[in-house]
C-alpha positions in Angstrom: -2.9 -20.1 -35.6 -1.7 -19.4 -39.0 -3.0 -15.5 -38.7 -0.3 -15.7 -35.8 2.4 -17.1 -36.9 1.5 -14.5 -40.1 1.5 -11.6 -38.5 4.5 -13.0 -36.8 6.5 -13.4 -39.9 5.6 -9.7 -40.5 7.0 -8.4 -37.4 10.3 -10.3 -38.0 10.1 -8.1 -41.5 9.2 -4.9 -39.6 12.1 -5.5 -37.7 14.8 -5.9 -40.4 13.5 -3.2 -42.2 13.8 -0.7 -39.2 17.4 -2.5 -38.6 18.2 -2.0 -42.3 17.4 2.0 -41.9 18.7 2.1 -38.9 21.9 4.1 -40.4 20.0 6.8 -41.6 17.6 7.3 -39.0 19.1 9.3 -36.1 17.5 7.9 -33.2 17.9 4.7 -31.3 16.8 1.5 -32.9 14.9 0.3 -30.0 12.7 3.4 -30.0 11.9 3.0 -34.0 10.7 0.1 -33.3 8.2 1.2 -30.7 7.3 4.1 -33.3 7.0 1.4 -35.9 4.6 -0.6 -34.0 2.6 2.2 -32.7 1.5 3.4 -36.6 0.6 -0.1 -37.4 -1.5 -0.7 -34.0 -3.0 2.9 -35.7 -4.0 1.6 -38.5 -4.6 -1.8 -37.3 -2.2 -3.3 -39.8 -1.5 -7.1 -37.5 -4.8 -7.6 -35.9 -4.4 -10.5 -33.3 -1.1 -9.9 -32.1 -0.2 -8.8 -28.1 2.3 -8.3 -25.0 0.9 -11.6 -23.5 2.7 -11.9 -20.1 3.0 -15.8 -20.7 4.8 -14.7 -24.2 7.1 -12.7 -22.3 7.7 -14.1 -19.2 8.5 -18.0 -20.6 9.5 -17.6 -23.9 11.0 -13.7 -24.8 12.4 -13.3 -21.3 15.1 -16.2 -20.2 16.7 -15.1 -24.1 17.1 -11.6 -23.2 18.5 -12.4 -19.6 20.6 -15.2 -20.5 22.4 -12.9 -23.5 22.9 -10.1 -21.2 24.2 -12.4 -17.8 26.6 -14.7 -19.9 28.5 -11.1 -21.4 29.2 -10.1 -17.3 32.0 -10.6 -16.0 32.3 -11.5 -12.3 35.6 -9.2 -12.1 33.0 -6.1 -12.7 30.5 -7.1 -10.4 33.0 -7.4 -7.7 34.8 -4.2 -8.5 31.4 -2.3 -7.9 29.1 -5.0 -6.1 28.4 -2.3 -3.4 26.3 0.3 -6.2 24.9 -2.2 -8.0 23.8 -4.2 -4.9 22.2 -1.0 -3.2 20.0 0.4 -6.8 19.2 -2.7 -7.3 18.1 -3.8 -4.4 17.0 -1.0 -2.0 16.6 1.4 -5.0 14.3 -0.9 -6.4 12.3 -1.0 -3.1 12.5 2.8 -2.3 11.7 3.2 -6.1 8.4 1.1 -5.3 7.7 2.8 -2.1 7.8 6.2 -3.4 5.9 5.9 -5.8 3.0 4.0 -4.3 2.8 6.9 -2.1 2.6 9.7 -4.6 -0.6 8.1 -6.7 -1.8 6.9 -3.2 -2.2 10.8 -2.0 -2.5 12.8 -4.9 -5.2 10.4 -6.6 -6.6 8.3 -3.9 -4.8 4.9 -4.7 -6.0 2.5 -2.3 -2.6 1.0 -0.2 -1.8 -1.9 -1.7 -3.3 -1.1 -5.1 -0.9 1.8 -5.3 2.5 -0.1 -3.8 1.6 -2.3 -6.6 1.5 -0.6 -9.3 5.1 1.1 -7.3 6.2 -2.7 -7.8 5.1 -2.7 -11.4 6.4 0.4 -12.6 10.0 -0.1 -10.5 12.1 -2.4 -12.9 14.4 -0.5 -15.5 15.3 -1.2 -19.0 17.8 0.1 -20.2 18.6 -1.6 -23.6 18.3 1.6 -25.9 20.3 3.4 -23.6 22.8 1.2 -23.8 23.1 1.3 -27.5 23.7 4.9 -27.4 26.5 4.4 -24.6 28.2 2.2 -26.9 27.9 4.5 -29.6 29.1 7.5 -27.9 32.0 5.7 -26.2 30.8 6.3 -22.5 32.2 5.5 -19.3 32.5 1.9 -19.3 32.0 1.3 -15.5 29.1 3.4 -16.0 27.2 1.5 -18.4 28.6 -1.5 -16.5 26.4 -0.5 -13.0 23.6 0.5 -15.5 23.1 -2.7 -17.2 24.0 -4.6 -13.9 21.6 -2.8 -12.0 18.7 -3.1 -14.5 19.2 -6.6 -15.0 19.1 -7.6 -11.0 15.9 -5.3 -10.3 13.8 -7.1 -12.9 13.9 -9.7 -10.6 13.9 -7.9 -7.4 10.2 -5.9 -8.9 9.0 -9.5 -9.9 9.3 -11.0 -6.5 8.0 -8.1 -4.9 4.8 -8.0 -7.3 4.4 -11.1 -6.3 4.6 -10.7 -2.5 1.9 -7.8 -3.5 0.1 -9.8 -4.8 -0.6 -12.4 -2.6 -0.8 -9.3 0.5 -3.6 -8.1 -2.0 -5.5 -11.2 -2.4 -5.6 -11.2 1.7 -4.1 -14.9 1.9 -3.1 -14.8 5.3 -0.1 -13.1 4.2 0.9 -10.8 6.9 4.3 -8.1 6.4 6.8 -10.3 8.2 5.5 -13.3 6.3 5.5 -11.4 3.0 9.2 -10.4 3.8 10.4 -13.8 4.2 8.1 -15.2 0.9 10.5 -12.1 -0.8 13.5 -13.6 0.6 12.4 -17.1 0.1 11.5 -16.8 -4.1 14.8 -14.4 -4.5 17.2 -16.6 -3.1 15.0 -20.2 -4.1 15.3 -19.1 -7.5 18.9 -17.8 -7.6 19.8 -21.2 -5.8 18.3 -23.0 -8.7 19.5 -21.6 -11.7 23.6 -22.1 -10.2 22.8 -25.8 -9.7 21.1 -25.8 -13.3 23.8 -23.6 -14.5 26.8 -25.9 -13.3 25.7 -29.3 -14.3 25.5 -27.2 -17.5 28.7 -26.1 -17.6 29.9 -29.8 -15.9 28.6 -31.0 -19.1 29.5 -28.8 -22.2 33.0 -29.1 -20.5 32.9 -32.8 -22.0 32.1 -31.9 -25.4 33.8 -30.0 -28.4 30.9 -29.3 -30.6 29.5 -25.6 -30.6 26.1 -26.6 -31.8 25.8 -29.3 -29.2 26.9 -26.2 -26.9 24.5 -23.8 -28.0 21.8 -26.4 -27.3 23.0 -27.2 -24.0 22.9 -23.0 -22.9 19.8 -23.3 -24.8 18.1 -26.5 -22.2 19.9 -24.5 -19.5 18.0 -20.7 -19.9 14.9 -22.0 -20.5 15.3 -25.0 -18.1 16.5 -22.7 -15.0 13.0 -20.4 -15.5 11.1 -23.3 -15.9 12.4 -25.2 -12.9 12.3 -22.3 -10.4 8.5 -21.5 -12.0 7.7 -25.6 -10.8 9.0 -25.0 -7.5 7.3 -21.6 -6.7 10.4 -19.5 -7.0 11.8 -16.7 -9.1 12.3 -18.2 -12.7 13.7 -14.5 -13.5 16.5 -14.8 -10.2 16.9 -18.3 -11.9 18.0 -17.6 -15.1 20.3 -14.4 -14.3 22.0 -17.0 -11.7 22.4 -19.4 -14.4 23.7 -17.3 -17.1 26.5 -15.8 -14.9 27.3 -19.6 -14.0 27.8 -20.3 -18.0 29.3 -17.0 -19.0 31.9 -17.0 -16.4 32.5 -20.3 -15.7 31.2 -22.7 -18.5 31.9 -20.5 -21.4 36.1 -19.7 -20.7 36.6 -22.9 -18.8 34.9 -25.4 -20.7 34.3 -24.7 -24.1 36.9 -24.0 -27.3 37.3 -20.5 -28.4 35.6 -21.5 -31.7 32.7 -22.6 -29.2 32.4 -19.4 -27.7 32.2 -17.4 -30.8 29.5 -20.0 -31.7 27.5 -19.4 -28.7 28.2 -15.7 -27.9 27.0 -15.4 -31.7 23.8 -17.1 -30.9 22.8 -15.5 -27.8 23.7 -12.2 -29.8 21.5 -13.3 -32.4 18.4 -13.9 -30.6 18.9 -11.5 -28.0 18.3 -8.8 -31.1 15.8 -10.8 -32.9 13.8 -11.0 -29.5 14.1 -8.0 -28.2 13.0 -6.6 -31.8 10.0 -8.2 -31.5 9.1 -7.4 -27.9 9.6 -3.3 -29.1 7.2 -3.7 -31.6 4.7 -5.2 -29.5 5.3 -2.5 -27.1 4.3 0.0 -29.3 0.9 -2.2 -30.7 -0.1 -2.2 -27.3 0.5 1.5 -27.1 -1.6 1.9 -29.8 -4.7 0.1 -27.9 -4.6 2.6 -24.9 -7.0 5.3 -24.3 -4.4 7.4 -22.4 -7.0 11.1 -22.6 -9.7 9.0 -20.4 -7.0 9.0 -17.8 -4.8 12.4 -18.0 -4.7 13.1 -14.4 -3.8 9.6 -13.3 -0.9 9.2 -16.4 0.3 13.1 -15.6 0.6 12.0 -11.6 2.0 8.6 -12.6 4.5 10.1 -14.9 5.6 12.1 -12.6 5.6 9.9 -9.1 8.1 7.3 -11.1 10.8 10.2 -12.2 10.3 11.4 -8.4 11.0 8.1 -7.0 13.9 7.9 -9.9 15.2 10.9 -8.4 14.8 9.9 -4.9 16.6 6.3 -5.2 19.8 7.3 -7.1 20.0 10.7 -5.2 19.4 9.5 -2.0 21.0 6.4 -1.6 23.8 7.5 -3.7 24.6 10.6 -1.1 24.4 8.1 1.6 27.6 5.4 0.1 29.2 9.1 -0.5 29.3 9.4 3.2 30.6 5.8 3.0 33.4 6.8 1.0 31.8 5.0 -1.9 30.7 8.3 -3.7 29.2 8.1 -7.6 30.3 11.7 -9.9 27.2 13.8 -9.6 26.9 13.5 -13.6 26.5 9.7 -13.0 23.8 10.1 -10.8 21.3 12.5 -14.0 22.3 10.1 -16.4 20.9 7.0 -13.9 18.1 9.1 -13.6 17.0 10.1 -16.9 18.2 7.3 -17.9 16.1 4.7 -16.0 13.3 3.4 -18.9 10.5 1.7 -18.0 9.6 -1.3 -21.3 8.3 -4.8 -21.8 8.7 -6.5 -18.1 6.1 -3.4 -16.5 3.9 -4.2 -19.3 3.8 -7.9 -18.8 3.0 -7.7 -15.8 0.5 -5.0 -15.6 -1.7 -6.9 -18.5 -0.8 -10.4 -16.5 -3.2 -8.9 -13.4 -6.4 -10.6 -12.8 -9.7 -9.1 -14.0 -11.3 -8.8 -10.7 -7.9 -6.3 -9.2 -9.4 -3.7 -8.4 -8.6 -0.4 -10.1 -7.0 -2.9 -13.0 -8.0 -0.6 -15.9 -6.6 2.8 -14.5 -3.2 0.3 -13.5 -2.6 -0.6 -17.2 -3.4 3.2 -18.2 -0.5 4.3 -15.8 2.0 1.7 -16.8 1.4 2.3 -20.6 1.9 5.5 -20.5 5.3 5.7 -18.2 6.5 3.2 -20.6 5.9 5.3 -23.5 6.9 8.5 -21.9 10.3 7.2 -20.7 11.2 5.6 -24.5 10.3 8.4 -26.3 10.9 11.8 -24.2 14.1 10.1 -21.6 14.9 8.1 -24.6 14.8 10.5 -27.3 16.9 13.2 -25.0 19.6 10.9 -23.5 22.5 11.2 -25.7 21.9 15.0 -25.6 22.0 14.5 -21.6 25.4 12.4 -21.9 27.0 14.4 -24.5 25.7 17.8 -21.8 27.1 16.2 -19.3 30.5 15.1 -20.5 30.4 11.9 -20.1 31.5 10.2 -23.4 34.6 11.9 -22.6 35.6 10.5 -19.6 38.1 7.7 -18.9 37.2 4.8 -17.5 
């Protein structure tokens, strides 16, 4: 234990170094962080530290969703439910399906082995992209359906690896059944976390105290993932539900504005800290992977998830076009170069049982999409935005 929570403290180090450069190096922070880790997994520099899906999922996760749900304002989701809803639902799903079909042809993928790995791969994360929006002053309502859109699919591509799951283990689970288990974890864990997320809000209402506040946001991100977990539901749907409860209801309604500095500043806080730590791990675990004993499946892989990419935002953008609810053409490359693969793939790729078959070649694929779409999409997307236009135009 103390080897951990050494090699801990170093990461934290890592991190604030790489922040404290960050002004001279020209590329995004996020990525320098993967780079970081990667040389020391080289070298073997923090022995003992992983991606454990149990690290991420319960403890690095409800932070990171929390931060980004509180800082969303209904008013936006309503204004553009309709794009949102569709990529992050159905794009999410014809993301999946695409893909499983690719690696199931072209490398012989059995079925479900290959729509799972669609399911893994599917979720988007688009947190150093969003950096560099910010930076370059883009579109607002852009980087609005981007973060929106990433932030509903992680939990859509965790139910449905779920579902997957349980079709794979053959537990009488047949595709209507599986459809309504989707339906049933979504919408049991998004019920959850607004119950858990109004008594919350009932209750900081009664207090004028921003560190009893923070604490109370604090019980009610952790507490909405680890209800919905007890009751078999989505404790990712759980949280996001939760943290749009407090951040548009709670937060303006019931606490002080020198309350919600307090708390905004916290979630802030260790939303960055977190998400340093999760970048570096990223690129330790990159370190581990013997990508060359696997080009044909990584080169297929690669390019089955910027196919299905393609496929999602082009197609089912085209399709609200002809419902009047068109999205600029220069929207649609920058959703889909744009659309990076990080931590949540990883989690749950590693979080597989041993006796999944084709597990090793799974982990291969995922590891290297990941690292592909943070360093080459990552790497090239403010030269893509500033191509395109698009930190020019008004929102």
């Amino acid at each position: 234990m103390d080897n951990v929570n050494l090699s801990f403290f170093w990461l934290m180090v890592l991190a604030t170094i790489v922040a404290m450069l960050g002004r001279f190096i020209r590329i995004p922070y996020t990525i320098a962080l993967v780079l970081t880790g990667f040389t020391v997994g080289v070298f073997g520099l923090l022995p003992g530290m992983h991606l454990s899906p149990h690290l991420l999922f319960a403890i690095f996760l409800p932070p990171i969703l929390f931060d980004a749900g509180i800082n969303i304002e209904l008013s936006l989701l309503k204004k553009q439910w309709l794009p949102i809803s569709v990529f992050a639902v159905l794009g999410t799903i014809v993301s999946a399906l695409v893909v499983g079909c690719a690696v199931h042809y072209l490398i012989e993928l059995p079925w479900l082995i290959a729509l799972l790995f669609g399911a893994i791969i599917s979720p988007t994360d688009p947190i150093s992209v969003l950096a560099i929006f910010k930076g370059l002053g883009t579109n607002e309502r852009l980087s609005n359906l981007i973060e929106a859109e990433s932030l509903f699919n992680d939990g859509i591509a965790v139910v449905l690896f779920v579902v997957l799951q349980q079709l794979l283990q053959a537990q009488g689970v047949t595709v209507w059944s599986g459809s309504w288990t989707f339906v049933k974890i979504a919408l049991g864990g998004a019920g959850i976390g607004l119950i858990i997320g109004l008594l919350g809000s009932q209750v900081t209402s009664k207090y004028d105290d921003h560190l009893l506040e923070i604490m109370l946001t604090t019980v009610v991100a952790f507490g909405a993932y680890l209800a919905a977990e007890q009751f078999h539901v989505s404790g990712v749907f759980a949280v996001i539900s939760a943290s749009l409860m407090v951040g548009n209801y709670g937060i303006p309604h019931g606490m002080s504005p020198n309350s919600r500095m307090a708390v905004y500043s916290f979630w802030e806080y260790v939303a960055f800290a977190v998400n340093s730590v999760v970048f570096l791990l990223i690129g330790l675990e990159e370190a581990s992977i013997p990508f060359k004993s696997a080009l044909i499946p990584v080169i297929v892989a690669i390019s089955a998830v910027l196919l299905g990419r393609m496929v999602s935002v082009y197609g089912l953008s085209s399709i609200m076009g002809l419902l009047g609810k068109g999205i600029p053409m220069s929207w649609r490359h920058v959703q889909v170069w744009s659309g990076l693969r990080g931590a949540l793939s990883m989690a749950m790729v590693i979080g597989l049982g041993a006796n999944v078959p084709y597990r090793s070649t799974l982990v291969i694929m995922t590891f290297a999409v990941v690292l592909f779409s943070l360093l080459v999409q990552g790497l090239s997307i403010k030269y893509v935005i500033n191509k395109l236009g698009i930190s020019q135009t008004l929102s």
